[in-house]
One Martini backbone bead per residue (centre of mass of N, CA, C, O) as a GRO file, in nm:
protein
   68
    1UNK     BB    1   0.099   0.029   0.015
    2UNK     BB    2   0.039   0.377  -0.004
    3UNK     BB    3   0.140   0.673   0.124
    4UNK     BB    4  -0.025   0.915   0.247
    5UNK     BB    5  -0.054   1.209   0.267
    6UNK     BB    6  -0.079   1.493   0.469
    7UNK     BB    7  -0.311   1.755   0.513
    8UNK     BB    8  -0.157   2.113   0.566
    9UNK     BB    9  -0.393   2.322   0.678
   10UNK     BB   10  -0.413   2.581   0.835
   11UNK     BB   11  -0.570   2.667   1.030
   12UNK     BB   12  -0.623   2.705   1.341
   13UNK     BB   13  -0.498   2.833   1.661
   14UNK     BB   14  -0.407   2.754   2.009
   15UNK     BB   15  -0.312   2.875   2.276
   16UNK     BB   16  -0.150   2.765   2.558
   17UNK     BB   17  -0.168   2.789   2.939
   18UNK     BB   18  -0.022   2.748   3.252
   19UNK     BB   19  -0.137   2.877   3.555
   20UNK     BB   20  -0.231   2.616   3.719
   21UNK     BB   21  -0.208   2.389   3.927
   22UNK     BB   22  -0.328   2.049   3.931
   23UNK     BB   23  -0.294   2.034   4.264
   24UNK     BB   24  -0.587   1.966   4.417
   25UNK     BB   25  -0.740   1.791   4.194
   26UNK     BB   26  -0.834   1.611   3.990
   27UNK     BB   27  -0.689   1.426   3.806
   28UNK     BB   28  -0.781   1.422   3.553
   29UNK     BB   29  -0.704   1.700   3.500
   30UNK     BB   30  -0.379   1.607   3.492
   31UNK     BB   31  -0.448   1.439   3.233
   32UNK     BB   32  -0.514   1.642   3.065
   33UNK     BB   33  -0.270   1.845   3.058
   34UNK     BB   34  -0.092   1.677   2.954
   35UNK     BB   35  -0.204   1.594   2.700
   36UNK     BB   36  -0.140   1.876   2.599
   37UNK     BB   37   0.158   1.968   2.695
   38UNK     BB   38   0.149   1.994   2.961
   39UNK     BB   39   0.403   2.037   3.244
   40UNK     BB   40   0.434   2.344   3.371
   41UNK     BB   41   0.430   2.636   3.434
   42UNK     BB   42   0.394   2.870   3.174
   43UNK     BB   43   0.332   2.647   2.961
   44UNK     BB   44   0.317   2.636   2.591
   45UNK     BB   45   0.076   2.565   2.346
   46UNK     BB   46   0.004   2.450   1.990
   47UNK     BB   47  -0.310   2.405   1.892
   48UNK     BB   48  -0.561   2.290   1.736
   49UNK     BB   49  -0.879   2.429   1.625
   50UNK     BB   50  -1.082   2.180   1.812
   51UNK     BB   51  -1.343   2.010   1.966
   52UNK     BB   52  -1.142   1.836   2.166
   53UNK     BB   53  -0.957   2.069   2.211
   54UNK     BB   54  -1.226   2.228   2.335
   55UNK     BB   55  -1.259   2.033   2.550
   56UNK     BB   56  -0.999   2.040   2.730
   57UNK     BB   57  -1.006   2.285   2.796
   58UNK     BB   58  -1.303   2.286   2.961
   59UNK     BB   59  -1.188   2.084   3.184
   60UNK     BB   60  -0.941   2.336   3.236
   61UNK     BB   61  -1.020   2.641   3.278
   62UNK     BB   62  -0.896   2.715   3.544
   63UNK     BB   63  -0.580   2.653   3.457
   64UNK     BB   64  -0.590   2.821   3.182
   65UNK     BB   65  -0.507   2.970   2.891
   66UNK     BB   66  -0.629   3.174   2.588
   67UNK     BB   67  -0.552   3.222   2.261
   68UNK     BB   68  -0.521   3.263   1.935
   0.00000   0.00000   0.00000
C-alpha cells in the first residue's frame, strides 16, 4: 500500500498556557493537562483549533488561559 500524505491546511490554533498547577484538583484534570502536552507552570502549547481540543480547554479551563 501506499503511503497517503497528511494534508496540512492552514486552520486555526489556539495556543495554551497552564497558569494554574493542577495538583489539589481531580487526577483527571492533571491528565488531561498532560495530555495537551502542558508540563509545567507558565508552559505554552501551540494546538489545532479542534472540538477535541476544545473539550480539553473546557475540562481544566479554570487552570489554563487561552490565546488564539
Amino acid at each position: 500500500m501506499a503511503k497517503q500524505a497528511k494534508k496540512t491546511d492552514g486552520g486555526k490554533m489556539v495556543t495554551v498556557t497552564l497558569v494554574k498547577s493542577p495538583i489539589g484538583f481531580q487526577k483527571v484534570q492533571g491528565k488531561v493537562a498532560e495530555g495537551m502536552g502542558l508540563r509545567k507552570l507558565n508552559h505554552s502549547v501551540t494546538l489545532k483549533d479542534t472540538p477535541e481540543t476544545r473539550g480539553m480547554i473546557f475540562k481544566i479551563r479554570h487552570l489554563v488561559t487561552v490565546s488564539e
